[in-house]
N, C-alpha and C positions, 0 to 999 in steps of 0.2 A: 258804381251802380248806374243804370240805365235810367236817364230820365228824362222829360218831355222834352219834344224839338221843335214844339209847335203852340200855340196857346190858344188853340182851341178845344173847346169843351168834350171831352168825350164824349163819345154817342154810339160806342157797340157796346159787346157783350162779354169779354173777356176780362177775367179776372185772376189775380197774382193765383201762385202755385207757391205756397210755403218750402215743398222740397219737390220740384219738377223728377229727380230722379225717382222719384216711388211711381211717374205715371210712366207710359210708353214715350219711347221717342219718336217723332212723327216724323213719317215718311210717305213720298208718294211714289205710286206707281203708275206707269203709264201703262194701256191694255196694249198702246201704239209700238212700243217696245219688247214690252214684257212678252209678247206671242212669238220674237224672236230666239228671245234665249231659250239656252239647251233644257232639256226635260229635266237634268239635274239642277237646274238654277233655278228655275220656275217652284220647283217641288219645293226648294227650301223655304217658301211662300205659301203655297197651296197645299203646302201637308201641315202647315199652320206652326214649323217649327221657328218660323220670323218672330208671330206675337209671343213666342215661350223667351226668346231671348230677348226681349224687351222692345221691340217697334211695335210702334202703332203705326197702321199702314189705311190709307188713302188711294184707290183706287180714280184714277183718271180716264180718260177713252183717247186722250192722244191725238184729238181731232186740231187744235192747233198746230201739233208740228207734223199730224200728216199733210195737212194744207199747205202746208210750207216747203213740201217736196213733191206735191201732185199725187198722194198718197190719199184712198178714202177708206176709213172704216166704214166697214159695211154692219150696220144695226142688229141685224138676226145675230151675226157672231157675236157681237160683243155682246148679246143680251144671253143665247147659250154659256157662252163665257161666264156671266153673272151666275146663271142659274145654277151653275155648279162649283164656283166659287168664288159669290161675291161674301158669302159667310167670313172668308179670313180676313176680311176687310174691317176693320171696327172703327177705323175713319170715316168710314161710308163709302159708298161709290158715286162717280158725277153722272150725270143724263148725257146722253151722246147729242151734245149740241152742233150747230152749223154756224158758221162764224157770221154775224150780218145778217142771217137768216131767221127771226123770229118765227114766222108761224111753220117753217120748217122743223124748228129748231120745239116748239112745239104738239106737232105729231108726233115727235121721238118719244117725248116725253110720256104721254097717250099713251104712244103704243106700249112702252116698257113699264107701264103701271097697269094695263092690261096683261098681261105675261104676268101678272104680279109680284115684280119688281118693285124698288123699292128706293129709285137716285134720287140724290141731290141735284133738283133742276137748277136749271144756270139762266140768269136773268143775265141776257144777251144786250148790246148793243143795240137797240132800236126798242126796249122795252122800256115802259115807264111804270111808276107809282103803283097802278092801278095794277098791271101784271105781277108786280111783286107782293103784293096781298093775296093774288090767286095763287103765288110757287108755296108762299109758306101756309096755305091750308091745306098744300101737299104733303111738306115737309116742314119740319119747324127749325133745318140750316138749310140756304140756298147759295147756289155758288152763284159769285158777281164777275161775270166776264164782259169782254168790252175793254180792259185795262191795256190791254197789248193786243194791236193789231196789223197784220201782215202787211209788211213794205210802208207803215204810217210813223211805227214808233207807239209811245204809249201815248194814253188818254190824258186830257189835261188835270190839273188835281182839281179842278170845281168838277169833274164828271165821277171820283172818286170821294167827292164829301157829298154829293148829292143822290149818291146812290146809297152810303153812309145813313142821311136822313129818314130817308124811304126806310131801311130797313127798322130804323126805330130800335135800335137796340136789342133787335132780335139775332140771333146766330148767322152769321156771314162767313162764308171761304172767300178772300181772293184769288181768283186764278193770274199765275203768272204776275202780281202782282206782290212787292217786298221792299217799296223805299220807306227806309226805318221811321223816318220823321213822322209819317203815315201813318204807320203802326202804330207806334207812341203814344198817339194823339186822338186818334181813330179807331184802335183797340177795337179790329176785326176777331171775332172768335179764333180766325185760321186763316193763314194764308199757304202760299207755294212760291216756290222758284226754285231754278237749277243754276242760278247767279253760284253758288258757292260752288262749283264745278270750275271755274275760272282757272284756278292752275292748272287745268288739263286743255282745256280749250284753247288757251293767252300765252300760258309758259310763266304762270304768275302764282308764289308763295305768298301765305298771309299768315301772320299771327295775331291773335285776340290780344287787344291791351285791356278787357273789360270795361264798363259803361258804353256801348255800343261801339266802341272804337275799334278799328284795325289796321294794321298795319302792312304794307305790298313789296315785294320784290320782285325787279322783271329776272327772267333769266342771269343778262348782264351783270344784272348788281347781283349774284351770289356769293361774290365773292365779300368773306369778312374780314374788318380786320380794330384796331385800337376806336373805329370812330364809330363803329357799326352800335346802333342801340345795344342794349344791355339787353333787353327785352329778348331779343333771337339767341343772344347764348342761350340766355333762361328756361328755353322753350326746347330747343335742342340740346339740351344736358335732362331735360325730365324727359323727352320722348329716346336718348340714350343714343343720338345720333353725332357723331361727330362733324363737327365743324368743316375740317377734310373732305368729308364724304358730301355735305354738303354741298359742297363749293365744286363736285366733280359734274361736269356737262352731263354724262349718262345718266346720272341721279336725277334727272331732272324730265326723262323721257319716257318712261316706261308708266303702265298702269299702278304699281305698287313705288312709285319715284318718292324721292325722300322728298320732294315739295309739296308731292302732295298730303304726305302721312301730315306735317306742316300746318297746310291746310284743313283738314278734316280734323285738326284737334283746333285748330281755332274757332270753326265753324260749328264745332260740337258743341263749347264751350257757349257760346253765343245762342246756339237755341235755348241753350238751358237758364241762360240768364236773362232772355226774353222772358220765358212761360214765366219765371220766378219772378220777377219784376211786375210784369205786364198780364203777365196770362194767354198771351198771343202765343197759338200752337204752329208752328214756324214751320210747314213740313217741305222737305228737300228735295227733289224731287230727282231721283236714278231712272238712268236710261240701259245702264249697262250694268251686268253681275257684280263687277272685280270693286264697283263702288262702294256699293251694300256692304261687300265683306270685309272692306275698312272699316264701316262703322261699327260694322257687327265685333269687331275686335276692339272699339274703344268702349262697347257697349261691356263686352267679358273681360278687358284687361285694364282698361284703363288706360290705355296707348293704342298707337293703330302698330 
């Protein structure tokens, strides 16, 4: 079981989930992505057959990692976008913030509760105490960003207990933000990150050992043999892949690669024992179709 990694007092909002598997699983979407994919990939979202197979989905605007390729969402769209469907969202949708830019960051907000719209404002980096009483007589979740910033690295952890305080145990998202001890302890309503993507990104397998623990393999080390944990036969005898097949270099490259199916059952496994423990809605956040429909397979079968 998952248990504290800190010894400080909690001060959010989140509370254990007896059988996580009766609610959705949480995911997020970016608008910054999702406007890419094909009209058939999108639809399996927007014709609302995601939430019938069990996600709960969180809508994002993507404006972090467009900034980070000199990319801007432009407001009018993403709020057309909303208008017509932010309904499949029951995560909610976030306000199109500007990173470092509060009263920019601001007007968006305005503007899109005029359109009568309905985000989750984002208490930005340069906002204090006082702004975060005016986001949640907006809304009663606001998302805390400021956690991660372009070419800085993250925020210190006094800027994540402090913003913590301010919210008073009201409902908080962290954006981009997921170090466990954090959560634990800090027991945000919700957070995000695409951190579980890492075997695609690094060339890097993980399997869950349960209580927050997991376990890494680089490429290199794929190979198994009498010393290798007991743990990854284990894993790879329930998900029905052979050891062989593991250990083959191609297996390790493609979209549907055995390290990542791997991955995605440990990571599965790990939100679900967060919400059940903790209550922290852990949502993951997809950039690309071929992700989704791994989970979407562990969600109907039980394997990816």
């Amino acid at each position: 079981m998952l248990t504290k990694s800190m010894p400080t007092s909690p001060i959010g909002s989140a509370k254990p989930v007896s059988d996580p598997s009766t609610v959705g699983f949480t995911t997020l979407i970016s608008y910054h992505y999702l406007r890419k994919w094909s009209e058939e990939d999108r639809d399996y979202i927007l014709s609302g057959q995601a939430k019938k197979d069990g996600f709960e989905m969180m809508l994002d605007s993507g404006a972090f990692s467009a900034k980070n390729i000199g990319v801007e969402i432009k407001l009018a769209e993403y709020m057309d976008f909303l208008q017509e469907h932010g309904k499949h969202f029951d995560g909610g949708y976030v306000a199109l913030d500007v990173l470092g830019e509060p009263k920019q960051t601001s007007v968006n907000l305005n503007t899109m509760i005029g359109e009568g719209l309905a985000p989750m404002p984002v208490h930005v980096w340069g906002d204090d105490e006082k702004k975060m009483d005016e986001l949640f007589e907006i809304n009663n979740k606001i998302c805390l960003g400021g956690f991660k910033r372009p070419h800085r690295g993250s925020a210190p952890k006094e800027y994540v207990v402090q913003k913590m305080r301010w919210a008073r145990g009201r409902d908080v998202h962290w954006l981009g933000h997921c170090r466990q001890k954090h959560l634990t302890s800090l027991l945000p309503h919700s957070c995000d990150s695409v951190s579980w993507n890492s075997w695609a990104m690094y060339g890097v397998a993980q399997i869950y050992l349960g209580a927050g623990r997991f376990q890494s393999k680089q490429k290199s080390e794929r190979y198994l043999n009498r010393n290798t944990d007991a743990n990854w036969f284990a894993v790879l005898n329930e998900l029905n892949i052979k050891p062989g097949d593991f250990e083959k270099v191609e297996n390790w490259s493609k979209d549907d690669a055995l390290s990542g199916k791997v991955s995605v059952f440990a990571w599965f496994n790990y939100v679900l024992e967060l919400r059940k423990t903790f209550g922290v809605r852990y949502y993951l956040a997809f950039c690309l179709p071929w992700q989704m429909l791994m989970f979407r397979k562990m969600l109907k079968y039980g394997k990816v």
